[in-house]
C-alpha positions as CSV (number, residue, x, y, z in Angstrom):
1,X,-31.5,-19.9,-8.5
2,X,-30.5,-17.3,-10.9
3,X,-27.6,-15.6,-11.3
4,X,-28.6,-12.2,-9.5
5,X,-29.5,-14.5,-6.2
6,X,-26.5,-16.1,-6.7
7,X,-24.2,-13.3,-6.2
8,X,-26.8,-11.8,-3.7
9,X,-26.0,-14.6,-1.3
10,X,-22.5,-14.6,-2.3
11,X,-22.2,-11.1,-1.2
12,X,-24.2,-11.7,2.4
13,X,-21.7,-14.4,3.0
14,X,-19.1,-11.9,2.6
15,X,-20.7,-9.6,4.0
16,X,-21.1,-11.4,7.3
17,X,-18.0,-13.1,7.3
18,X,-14.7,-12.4,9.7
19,X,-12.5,-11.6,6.9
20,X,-15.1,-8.7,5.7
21,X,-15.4,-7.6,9.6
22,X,-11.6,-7.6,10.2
23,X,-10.8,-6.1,7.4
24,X,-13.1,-3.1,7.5
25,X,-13.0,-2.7,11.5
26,X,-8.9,-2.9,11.3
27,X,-8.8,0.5,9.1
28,X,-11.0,2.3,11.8
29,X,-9.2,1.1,14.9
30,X,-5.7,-0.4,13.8
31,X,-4.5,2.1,10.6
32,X,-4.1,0.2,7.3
33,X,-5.7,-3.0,6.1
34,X,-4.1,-6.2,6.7
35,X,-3.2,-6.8,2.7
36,X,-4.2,-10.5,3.0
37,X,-8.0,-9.5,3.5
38,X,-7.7,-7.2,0.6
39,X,-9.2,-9.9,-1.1
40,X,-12.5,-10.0,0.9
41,X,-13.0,-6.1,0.1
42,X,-12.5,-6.8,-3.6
43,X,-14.8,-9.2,-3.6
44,X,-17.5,-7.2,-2.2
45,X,-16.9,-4.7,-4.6
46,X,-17.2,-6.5,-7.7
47,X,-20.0,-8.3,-6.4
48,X,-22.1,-5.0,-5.5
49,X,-20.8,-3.8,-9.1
50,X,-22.4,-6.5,-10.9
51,X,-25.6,-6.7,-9.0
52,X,-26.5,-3.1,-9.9
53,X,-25.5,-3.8,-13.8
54,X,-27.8,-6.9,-13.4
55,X,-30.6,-5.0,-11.5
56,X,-29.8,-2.0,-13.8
57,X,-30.5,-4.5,-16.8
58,X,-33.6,-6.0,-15.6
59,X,-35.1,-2.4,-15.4
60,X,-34.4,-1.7,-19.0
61,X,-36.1,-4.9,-19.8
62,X,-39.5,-3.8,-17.7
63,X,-39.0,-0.6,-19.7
64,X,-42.0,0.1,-22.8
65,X,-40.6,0.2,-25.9
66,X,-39.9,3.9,-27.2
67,X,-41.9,5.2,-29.9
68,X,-39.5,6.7,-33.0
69,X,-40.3,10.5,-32.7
């Protein structure tokens, strides 16, 4: 498994979990966030960060090389 399917099943763990539910459905119904699920939240974030860098990567890679004008 590479890295980029790594964190893509790290972040539909999270993503799925009750922390990431609670925390998210808590700000809609109950006002602020429960601070001991910001965690969960962070976590999500920096994953979904560094899957677009890697995905962003990857598509410079497929990229032809440009021809010096």
């Amino acid at each position: 498994m590479d890295r980029l399917e790594e964190l893509q099943a790290e972040l539909r763990r999270l993503l799925h979990s009750f922390e990431y539910a609670y925390a998210m459905g808590a700000r809609r119904t109950m006002g602020e966030r429960d601070p001991r699920l910001d965690w969960v939240v962070e976590r999500v974030e920096a994953l979904e960060r560094e899957i677009v860098a890697l995905r962003a990567a990857a598509a410079d890679d497929d990229l032809p090389p440009q021809a010096d004008r």
